[in-house]
N, C-alpha and C positions, 0 to 999 in steps of 0.2 A: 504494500500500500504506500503510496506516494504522499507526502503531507506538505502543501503548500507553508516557508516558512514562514508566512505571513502571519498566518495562524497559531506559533506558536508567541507565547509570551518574550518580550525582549531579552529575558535574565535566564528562561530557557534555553535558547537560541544561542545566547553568548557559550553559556556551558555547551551544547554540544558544540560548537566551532570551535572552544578552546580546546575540550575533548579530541576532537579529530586531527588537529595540529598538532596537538603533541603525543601522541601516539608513536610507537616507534617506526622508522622506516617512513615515516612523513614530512622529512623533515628536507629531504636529498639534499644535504649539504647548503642547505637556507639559513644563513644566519642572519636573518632577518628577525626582530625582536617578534615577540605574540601577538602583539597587537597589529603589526602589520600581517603576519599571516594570518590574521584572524579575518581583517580586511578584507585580503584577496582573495577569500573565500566565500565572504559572504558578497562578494561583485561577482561569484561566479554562482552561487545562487540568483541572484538579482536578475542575469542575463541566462537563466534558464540551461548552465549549461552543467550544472552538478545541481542532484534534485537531495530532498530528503526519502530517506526511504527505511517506512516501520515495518517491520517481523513480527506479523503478529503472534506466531506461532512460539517465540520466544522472548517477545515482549523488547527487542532490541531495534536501538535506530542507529541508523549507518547514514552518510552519505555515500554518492553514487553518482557517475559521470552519467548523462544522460545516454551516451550509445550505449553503456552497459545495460541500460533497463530496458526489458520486454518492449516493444512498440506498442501492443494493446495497452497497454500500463501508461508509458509515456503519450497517448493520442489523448485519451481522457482528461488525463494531468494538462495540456497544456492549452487546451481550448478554453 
């Protein structure tokens, strides 16, 4: 399930953006402070090209490059 992050509360949103940046292996050699990766992340939410995407089967939210996600998935979400 795809979850527009508009929807989520601002202080949500931050925590998972912080969450996903600093994760390991996400960083590719970015030393770029948190805040700007937090940034550049959420401009690629903004522009539709990393989606959120909830499991609901284990209750976990990921982000997710938009070519990764199903097309039936991604056609609903962006209309």
């Amino acid at each position: 399930m795809l979850i527009p992050y508009q929807l989520l509360e601002p202080e949500t949103l931050d925590a998972l953006l912080e969450d996903f940046v600093t994760r390991d292996g996400t960083d590719n050699g970015d030393d770029s402070s948190l805040e700007v990766r937090v940034a550049q992340v959420r401009r690629l939410l903004e522009r539709k090209e990393v989606v959120i995407v909830f499991h609901p089967d284990t209750g976990d939210t990921s982000l997710a490059h938009r070519h990764s996600v199903p097309p039936e998935l991604l056609e609903a979400f962006l209309e």
